[in-house]
C-alpha positions, 0 to 999 in steps of 0.5 A, a space after each residue: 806393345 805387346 800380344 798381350 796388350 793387344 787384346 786386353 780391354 783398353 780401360 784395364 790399361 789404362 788403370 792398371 799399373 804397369 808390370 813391376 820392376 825389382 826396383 819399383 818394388 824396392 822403392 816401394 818397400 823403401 817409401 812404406 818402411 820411410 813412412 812407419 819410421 816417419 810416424 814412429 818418431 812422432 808418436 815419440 815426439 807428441 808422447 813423450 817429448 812434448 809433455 816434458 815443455 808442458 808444465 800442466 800435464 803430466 806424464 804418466 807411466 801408461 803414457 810414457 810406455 804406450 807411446 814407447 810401445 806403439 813407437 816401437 812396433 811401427 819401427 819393427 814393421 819397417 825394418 821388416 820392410 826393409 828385410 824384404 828388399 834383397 841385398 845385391 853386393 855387386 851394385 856396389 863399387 
């Protein structure tokens, strides 16, 4: 424990996390940039591909671009995620 930890409120510890390491950071950024890539590929799946098997609905051109639109920008925003995690090549063996 240190000095600090000493002399600040013992609730504040409680609920506040704990000091960030490069790799909590870094799994974070993973599981942030894993999550907008998870709903990208859905929105792809609910707007695009599920239309296809369903005989009476139609897809229509705005559909089919503000699926494609919006599926891409959630994948843009994870690589951008993913740019923040810095590349060490000397972890690599």
């Amino acid at each position: 424990m240190t000095d600090h930890d000493k002399h600040s409120h013992p609730f504040l510890r409680a609920i506040l996390p704990p000091p960030q390491r490069k790799k909590n950071k870094e799994d974070r950024l993973k599981a942030i940039a894993a999550a907008f890539q998870t709903v990208a590929l859905s929105i792809v799946a609910v707007g695009l591909i599920t239309p296809i098997f369903n005989a009476p609905q139609t897809i229509t051109p705005q559909k089919v671009w503000s699926a494609l639109v919006f599926a891409s920008t959630l994948e843009i925003l994870s690589l951008l995620f993913l740019l923040y995690i810095p590349y060490n090549d000397t972890e690599e063996g």
